[in-house]
N, C-alpha and C positions, 0 to 999 in steps of 0.2 A: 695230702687231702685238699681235696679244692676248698678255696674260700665261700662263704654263703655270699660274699653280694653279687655272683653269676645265678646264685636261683632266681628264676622267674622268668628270666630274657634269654634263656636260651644261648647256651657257651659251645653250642654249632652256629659259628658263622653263617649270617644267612643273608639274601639280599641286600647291596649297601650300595649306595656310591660315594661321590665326593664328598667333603664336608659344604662344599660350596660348587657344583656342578656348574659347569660354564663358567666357571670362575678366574680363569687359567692357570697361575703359575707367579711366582713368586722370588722378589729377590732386587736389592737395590744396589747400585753404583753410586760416587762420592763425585759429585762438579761443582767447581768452585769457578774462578772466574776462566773462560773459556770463548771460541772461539769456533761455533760449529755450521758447517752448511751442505748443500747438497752439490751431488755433480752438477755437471754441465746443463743436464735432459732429465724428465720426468721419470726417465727409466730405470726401473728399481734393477737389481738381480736375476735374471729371469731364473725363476724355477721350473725344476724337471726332477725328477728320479721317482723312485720309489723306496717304501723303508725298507730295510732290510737290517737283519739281525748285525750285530756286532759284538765281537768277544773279546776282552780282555782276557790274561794271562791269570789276572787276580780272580776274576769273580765275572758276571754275567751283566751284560749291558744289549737292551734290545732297542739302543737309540736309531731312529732310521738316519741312513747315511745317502747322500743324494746318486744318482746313477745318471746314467746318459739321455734315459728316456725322454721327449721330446714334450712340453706341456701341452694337452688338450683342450680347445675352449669347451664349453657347454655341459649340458647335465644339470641337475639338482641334488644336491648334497640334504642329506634327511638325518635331523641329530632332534636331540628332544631336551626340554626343562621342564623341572620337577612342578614348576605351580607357575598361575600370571604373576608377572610384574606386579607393583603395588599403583605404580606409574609409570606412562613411557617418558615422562621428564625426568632427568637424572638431574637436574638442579632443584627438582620439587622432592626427590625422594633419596633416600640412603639406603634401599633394598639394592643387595647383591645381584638380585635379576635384574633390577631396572638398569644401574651398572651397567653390567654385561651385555645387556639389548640395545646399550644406549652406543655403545661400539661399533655396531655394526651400523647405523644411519650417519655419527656424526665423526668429525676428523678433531684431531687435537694438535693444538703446535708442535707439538715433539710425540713419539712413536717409542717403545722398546723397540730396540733395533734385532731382528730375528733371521733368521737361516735355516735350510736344511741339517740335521745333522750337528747341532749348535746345542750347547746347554746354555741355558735362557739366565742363568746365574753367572756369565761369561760376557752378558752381552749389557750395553751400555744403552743408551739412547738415540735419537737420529730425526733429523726431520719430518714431519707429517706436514701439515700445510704453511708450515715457516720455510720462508727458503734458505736463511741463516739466522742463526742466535749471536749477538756477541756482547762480551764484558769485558771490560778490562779492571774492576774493582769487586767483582764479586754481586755488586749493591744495583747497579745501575745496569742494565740491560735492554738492549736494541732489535728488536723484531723484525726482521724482513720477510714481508711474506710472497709465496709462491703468487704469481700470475694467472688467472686464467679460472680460478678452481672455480666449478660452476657447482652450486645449490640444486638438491633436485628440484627434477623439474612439473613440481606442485604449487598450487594456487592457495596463496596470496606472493609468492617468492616467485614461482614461475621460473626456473632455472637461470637466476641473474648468478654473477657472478660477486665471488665475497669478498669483501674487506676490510681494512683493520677499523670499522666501523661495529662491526656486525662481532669482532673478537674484544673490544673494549664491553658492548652492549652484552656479551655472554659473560665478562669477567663479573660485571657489577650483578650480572644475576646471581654468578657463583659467590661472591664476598656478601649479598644482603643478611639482614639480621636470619631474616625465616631458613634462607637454604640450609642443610642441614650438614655441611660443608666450612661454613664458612670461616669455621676458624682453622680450616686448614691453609688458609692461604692470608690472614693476619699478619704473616711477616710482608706484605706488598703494602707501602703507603699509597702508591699511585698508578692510576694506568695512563697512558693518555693517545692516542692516533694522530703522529706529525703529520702523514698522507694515507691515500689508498692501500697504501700497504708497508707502513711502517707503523710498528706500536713501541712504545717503550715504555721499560716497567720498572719503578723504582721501589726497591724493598727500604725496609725501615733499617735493615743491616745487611750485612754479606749473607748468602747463604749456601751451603756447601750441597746444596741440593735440589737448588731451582729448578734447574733442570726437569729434574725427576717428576718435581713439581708440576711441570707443563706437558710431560708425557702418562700423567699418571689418567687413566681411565675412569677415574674416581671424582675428578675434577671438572677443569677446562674445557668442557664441548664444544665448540664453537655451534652455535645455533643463528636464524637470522634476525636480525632487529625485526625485524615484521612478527616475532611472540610477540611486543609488548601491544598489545589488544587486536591482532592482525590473526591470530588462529593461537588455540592450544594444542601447544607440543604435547598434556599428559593424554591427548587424543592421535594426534595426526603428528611425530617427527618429522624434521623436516633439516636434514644437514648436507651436508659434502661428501660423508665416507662411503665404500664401497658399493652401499646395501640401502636398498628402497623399500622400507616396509609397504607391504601388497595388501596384509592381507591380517588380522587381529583377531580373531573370533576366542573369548572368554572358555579359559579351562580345554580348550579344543586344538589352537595352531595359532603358531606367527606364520606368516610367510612372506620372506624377502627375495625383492627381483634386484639385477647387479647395475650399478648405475652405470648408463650408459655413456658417457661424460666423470666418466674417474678420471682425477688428475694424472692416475699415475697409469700410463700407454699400455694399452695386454690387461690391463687387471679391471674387476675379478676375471679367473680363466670363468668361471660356471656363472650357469644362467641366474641359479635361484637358490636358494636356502630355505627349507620346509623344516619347523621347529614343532614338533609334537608336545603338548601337554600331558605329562604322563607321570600322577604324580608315584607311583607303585615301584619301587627298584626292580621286581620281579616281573613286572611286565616290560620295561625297559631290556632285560635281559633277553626277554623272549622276542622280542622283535626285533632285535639286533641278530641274535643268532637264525631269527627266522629271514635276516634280508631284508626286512622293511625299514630297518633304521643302519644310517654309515658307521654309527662313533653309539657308545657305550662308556660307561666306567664298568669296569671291571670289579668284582669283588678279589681282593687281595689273596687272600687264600681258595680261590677258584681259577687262581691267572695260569700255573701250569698245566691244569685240563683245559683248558679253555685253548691254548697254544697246542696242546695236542689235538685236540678235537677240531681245529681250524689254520691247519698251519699255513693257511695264504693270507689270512689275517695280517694287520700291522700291530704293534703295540707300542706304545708311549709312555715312560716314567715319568712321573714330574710330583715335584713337589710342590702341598698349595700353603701358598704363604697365611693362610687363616689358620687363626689363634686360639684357642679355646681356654676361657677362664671361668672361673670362681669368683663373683663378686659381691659384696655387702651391701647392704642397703645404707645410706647417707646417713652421716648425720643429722641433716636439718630432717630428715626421714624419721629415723631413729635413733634418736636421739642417748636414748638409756641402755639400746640392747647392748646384751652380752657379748657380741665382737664386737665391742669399741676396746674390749679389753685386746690388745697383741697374741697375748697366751690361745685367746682362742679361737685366733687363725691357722696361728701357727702350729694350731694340733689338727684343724680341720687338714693343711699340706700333708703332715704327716699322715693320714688316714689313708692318702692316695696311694694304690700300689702302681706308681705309675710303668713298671714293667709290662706288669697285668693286663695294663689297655692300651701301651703300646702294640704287644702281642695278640691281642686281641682285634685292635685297628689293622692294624698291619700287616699279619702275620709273620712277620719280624724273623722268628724263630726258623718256620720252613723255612721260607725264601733266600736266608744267609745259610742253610743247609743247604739248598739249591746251588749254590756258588753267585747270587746275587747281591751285589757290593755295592749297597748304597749306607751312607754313614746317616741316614736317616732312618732308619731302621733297628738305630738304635740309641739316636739322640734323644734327649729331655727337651721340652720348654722351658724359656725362663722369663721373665718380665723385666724390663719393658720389650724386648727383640722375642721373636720364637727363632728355633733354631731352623727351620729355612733359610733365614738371613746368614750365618754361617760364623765362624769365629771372627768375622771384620767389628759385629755390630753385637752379635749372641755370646753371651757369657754361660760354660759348658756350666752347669749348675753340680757336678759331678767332682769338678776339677779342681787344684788348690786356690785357683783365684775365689772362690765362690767365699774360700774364706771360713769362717765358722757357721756361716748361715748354711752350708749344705747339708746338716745335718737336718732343715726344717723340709729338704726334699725329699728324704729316704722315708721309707713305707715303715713303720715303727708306731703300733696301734701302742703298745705297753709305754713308750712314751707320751704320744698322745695323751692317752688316758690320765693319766699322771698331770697334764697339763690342764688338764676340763677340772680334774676333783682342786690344783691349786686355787683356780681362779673361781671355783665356785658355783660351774655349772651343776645343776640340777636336773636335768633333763628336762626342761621347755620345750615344750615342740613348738619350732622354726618352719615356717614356710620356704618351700623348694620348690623352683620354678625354673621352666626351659621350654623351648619352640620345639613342635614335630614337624618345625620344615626341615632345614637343611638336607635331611638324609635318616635312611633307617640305621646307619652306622653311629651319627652324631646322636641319634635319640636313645639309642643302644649302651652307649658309652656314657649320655648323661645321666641313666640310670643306674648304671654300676658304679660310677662316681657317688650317687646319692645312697645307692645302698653300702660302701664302703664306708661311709660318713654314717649311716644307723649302724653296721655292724662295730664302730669305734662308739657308739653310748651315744650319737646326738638325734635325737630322734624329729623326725621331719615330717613333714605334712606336703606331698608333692601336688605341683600344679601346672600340668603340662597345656601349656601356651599355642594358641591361634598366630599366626605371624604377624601375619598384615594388621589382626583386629587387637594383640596385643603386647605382644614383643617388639618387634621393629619400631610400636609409638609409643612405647609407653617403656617396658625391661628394659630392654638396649640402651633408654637414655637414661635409664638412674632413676626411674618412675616407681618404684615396686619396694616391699617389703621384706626383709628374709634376705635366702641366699640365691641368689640364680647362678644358672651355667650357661653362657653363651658364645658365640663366634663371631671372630670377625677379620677384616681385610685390610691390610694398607698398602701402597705398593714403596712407600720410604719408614726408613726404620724413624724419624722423624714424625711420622707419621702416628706409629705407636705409641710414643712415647706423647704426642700434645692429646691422644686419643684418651689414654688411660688416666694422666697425671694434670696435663694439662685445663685449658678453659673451654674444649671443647665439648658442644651440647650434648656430646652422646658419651663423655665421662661417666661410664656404666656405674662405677662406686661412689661417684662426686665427690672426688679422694682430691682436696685441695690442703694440700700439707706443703709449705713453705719452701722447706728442702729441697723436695721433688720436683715443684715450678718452679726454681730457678735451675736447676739439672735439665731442667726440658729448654731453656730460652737458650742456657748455653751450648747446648748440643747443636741448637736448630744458626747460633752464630760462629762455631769453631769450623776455621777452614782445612785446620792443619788433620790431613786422615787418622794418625796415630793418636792425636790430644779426644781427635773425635770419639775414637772407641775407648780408649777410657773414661770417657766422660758416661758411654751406655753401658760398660762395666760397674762404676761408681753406682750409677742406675737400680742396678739389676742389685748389687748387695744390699742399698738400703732400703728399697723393698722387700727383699727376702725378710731382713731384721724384722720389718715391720709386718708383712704380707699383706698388703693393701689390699691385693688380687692375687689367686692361688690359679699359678699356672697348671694348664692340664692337658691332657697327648690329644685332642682330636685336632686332627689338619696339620698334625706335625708326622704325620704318615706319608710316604709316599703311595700316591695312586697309579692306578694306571690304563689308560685309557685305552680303549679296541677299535679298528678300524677295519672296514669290511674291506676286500680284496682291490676294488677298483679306483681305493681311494688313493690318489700320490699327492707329492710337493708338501708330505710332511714338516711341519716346525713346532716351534715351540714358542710362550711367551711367560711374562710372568703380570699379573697384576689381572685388569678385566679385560684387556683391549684386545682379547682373540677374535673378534669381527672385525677387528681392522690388521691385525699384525699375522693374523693366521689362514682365519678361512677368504681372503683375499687371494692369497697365493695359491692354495690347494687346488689340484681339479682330476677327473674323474676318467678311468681311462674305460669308462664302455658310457 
């Protein structure tokens, strides 16, 4: 007998996409002191082929694998986002769109490093406009940057050329108090520019991730000193990378033209980049299928009609590294409420069937009937890592490490229950709150999360959230009452863990517990890889014990992306920086 919290939303899959569309792809590597640079020439890998299916012996992989075909310049590539920006400054905003837009105009020191044919969870880091990185202590590190890279070429910058002027001038925008960033980069004491094109960056300790740190999408833009009262970026970007915003028209289209002075020789192959405003998953689908759009997310349980009904199509697995949690309202918030008690988090976890909405996200079930063999399809989240990140950093919440705390994952309402009459809940209704951006999938699943939470006795008062006007400013940083469900991105598991525990402003719970922030200082100074993941192991149990934040399946699904017949030079990335690490390389063969 089905369970009551599918009544109401409808337990026929219906329109979805990402949890974070445009988001890309997820997944961190471990550097410590290092030693990295570019070839000889500006010249990347040249891309050519097309995707084409790939079979394992075990189970079903439709990763595209590159072919001979020869790259085309020109065309227009036509893909769409759910809703505008909140801003086009990605140092002014923490919006996932603004992110992902902010890729496409500006270049960062370091790049995920991507390929045809390549899982993005394989792949490490690599130069964008540094010409080399080097350390020899971990702490202290030396910038040399590439020659020549010219700014587009818009007025007040006027296509001058950049340097370590212009990356010092972007760093102090990303570390101010306001950015919304800025304590993600708290381990740097210092920047400083010895010449045109040397920077050196001295951390407060080693860090096994700096790296990461300066390729991550989320970060580091390089923008030019002429923002500081010379023009606004949250109007007019204005960077290095690929892509030259053309064109902005509100709720309607981005439109990006390719710069034509990219440092890097051949790239972009295509002319322009045409972003549709569309916020509806159902019209997204119809205009893909009808040819006016290249790229789609796929709904999960519609991927093998969809394959048969278009088999010149491409498609793309990937998994998105956003997290989907359960969080409480602060103490200096609230003070008295009834989760400050542990008992009654830890019954809320249990309430989750988290099979349920794996299944339900995913379609889990067909798909590994299909013979499709992704071990995401049938992994748990856990906190501080989701399970994107993989056994290096994710602790299997299932597994005997989890320890006795795995009992507070399993779907067990008669326990729950048990735990609410201990501690004395009485049925209070609690205010429940979450955004209808991300996705109809994500608003789908916040809802049968909250009605699994009514169907265990906690009765809720739901209030579904404007983005822009009040999640993104206000839920997301720990602003709000009750319980919220929300999502989010990092591209270092570092990352998560100063997100969730740490001092940073958008600490959704304002969970400042002792234990935990010193578990976060050492994880973010251990260089040795093996000390490192028991340190996010350690992590992940004493949360459980506690449940600060109640892990939950959205964006721990793999999706899968659809691409119309003419598109080649497939890849893959993981974090936001697919305007610069992806649709650079692609291009269009009609």
């Amino acid at each position: 007998m089905e369970s009551n919290y599918w009544k109401g939303i409808g337990r026929t899959r219906t329109s979805r996409r990402t949890m974070l569309r445009g988001a890309g792809l997820a997944g961190a590597g471990l550097f410590g002191a290092a030693l990295i640079g570019c070839s000889g020439d500006d010249t990347e890998d040249t891309p050519s082929g097309s995707a084409t299916a790939a079979s394992t012996g075990t189970g079903t992989s439709i990763t595209p694998t590159a072919s001979s075909e020869q790259a085309k310049p020109g065309g227009t590539f036509r893909d769409s986002e759910a809703g505008d920006p909140t801003s086009l400054d990605p140092m002014a905003s923490g919006s996932v769109t603004t992110k992902t837009l902010a890729a496409y105009v500006y270049s960062r020191l370091m790049r995920i490093d991507t390929a045809e044919g390549v899982d993005p969870f394989d792949q490490g880091v690599t130069p964008d406009v540094a010409e080399s990185v080097e350390s020899e202590d971990g702490q202290n590190w030396t910038v040399k940057l590439r020659q020549g890279v010219k700014f587009h070429n818009i007025e007040p910058v006027s296509g001058r050329e950049m340097t370590s002027e212009d990356v010092v001038f972007s760093f102090n925008r990303l570390a101010a108090p306001e950015s919304p960033n800025s304590t993600q980069v708290s381990n740097v004491e210092s920047v400083e520019a010895t010449d045109d094109y040397t920077v050196n960056f001295k951390l407060k300790a080693p860090s096994p991730e700096f790296l990461e740190q300066l390729a991550d999408a989320n970060l580091l833009h390089i923008q030019p000193k002429e923002v500081d009262g010379g023009f606004d970026p949250a109007l007019q970007p204005i960077g290095t990378g690929p892509w030259i915003l053309d064109e902005f028209v509100s709720s309607s289209r981005i439109g990006y033209l390719k710069h034509p002075e990219y440092f890097v020789e051949g790239i972009p192959y295509m002319e322009a980049i045409d972003v549709a405003i569309i916020p509806e998953d159902a019209n997204v689908l119809a205009q893909f299928e009808s040819g006016n759009l290249d790229q789609a997310l796929v709904p999960a349980e519609q991927l093998l009609d969809y394959r048969e009904r278009h088999p010149d199509f491409s498609w793309l697995p990937g998994t998105g590294n956003g997290m989907a949690w359960i969080a409480f309202s602060g103490k200096e918030v609230s003070p008295d409420a009834i989760w400050r008690d542990p008992r009654f988090r830890q019954a809320i976890s249990m309430l989750l069937d988290r099979d349920g909405l794996l299944d339900f996200a995913a379609n889990s079930k067909e798909l590994l009937a299909a013979g499709f063999d992704s071990p995401i399809l049938t992994r748990w989240n856990n906190i501080p890592e989701p399970c994107a990140f993989g056994p290096t950093y994710w602790l299997d919440p299932t597994s005997e490490g989890q320890g006795d705390t795995a009992k507070f994952f399993q779907h067990n309402v008669a326990e729950a229950k048990k735990l609410l009459d201990a501690m004395g809940y009485a049925g209070e209704e609690i205010k429940y709150q979450y955004t209808n951006r991300y996705s109809d999938v994500f608003v789908t699943l916040a809802e049968a999360a909250g009605n699994m939470l009514s169907e265990g006795g906690v009765k809720l008062a739901t209030e579904v959230q404007d983005y822009s006007a009040v999640y993104i400013t206000n839920t997301f940083k720990g602003d709000f009452q009750g319980i919220a469900y929300g999502l989010e991105s990092t591209l270092t598991p570092g990352g998560y863990a100063e997100r969730l525990f740490g001092q940073d402003s958008s600490n959704h719970g304002r969970v400042h517990e002792a234990e935990m922030e010193e578990l976060v200082q050492a994880q973010g100074r251990e260089m040795d890889p093996d000390a490192r993941t028991q340190i996010f192991y350690d992590m992940a149990r004493k949360q459980a014990e506690q449940m600060y934040y109640i892990p939950a399946q959205s964006s721990s699904t793999t999706q899968w992306s659809g691409f119309s017949e003419r598109v080649r030079g497939l890849r893959r990335t993981r974090g936001y920086g697919s305007g610069t690490e992806v649709y650079a390389y692609m291009w269009l063969n009609s």
